[in-house]
N, C-alpha and C positions, 0 to 999 in steps of 0.2 A: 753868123753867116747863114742865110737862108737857102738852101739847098735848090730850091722849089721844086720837090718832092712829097711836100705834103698831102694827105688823106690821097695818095697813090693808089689803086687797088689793080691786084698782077691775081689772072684767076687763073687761065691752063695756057697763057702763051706770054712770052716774052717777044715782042714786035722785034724786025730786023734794026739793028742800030738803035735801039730805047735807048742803050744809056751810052754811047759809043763817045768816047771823049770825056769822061765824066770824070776829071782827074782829080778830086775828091771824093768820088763813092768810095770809102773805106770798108763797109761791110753792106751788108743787103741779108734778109731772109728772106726766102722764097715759101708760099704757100705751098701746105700738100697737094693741093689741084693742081698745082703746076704740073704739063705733059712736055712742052717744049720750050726749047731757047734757040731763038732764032737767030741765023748768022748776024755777024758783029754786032750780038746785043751788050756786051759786055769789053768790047775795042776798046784798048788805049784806055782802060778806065788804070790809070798808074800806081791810085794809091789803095785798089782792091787786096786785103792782104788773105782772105778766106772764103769759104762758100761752098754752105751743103747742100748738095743735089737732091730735091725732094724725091723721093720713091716712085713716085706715079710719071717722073721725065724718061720717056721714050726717044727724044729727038734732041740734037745737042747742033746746031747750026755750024757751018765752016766759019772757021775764023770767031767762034763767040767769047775766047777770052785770047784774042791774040792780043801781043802789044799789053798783057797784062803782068808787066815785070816782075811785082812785087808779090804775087801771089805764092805763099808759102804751102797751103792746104787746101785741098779740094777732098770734101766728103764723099762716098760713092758709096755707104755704108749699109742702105739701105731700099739701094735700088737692086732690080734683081732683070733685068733687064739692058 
């Protein structure tokens, strides 16, 4: 199944709603330039089960992993802010 996410590229922002309903995104890396996530970029994505916050994310948008049930582990390990 083709996702159509191919040759993606995500530099310092995650757009409001990118992936919002995406109830196959299972996992996702985020670049280190990543600074924000923007509100419901990550909505209702159902079958997100993980996701480490890169270091340089500053801003975390309302609602960007809401409706995300499945999600067991969020990294925060390395942010210092």
């Amino acid at each position: 199944m083709d996702s159509g996410f191919k040759d993606w590229t995500i530099e310092k922002s995650i757009g409001e709603g990118a992936f919002e309903s995406c109830e196959t995104l299972s996992n996702i890396i985020l670049p280190n330039s990543l600074t924000t996530i923007e509100q419901n970029s990550f909505k209702a994505c159902k079958s997100l089960t993980s996701i480490t916050i890169p270091s340089k994310v500053t801003t975390i948008g309302n609602n960007a992993f809401q409706e995300c049930f499945n999600i067991k582990h969020i990294d925060f390990t390395n942010c210092t802010k």
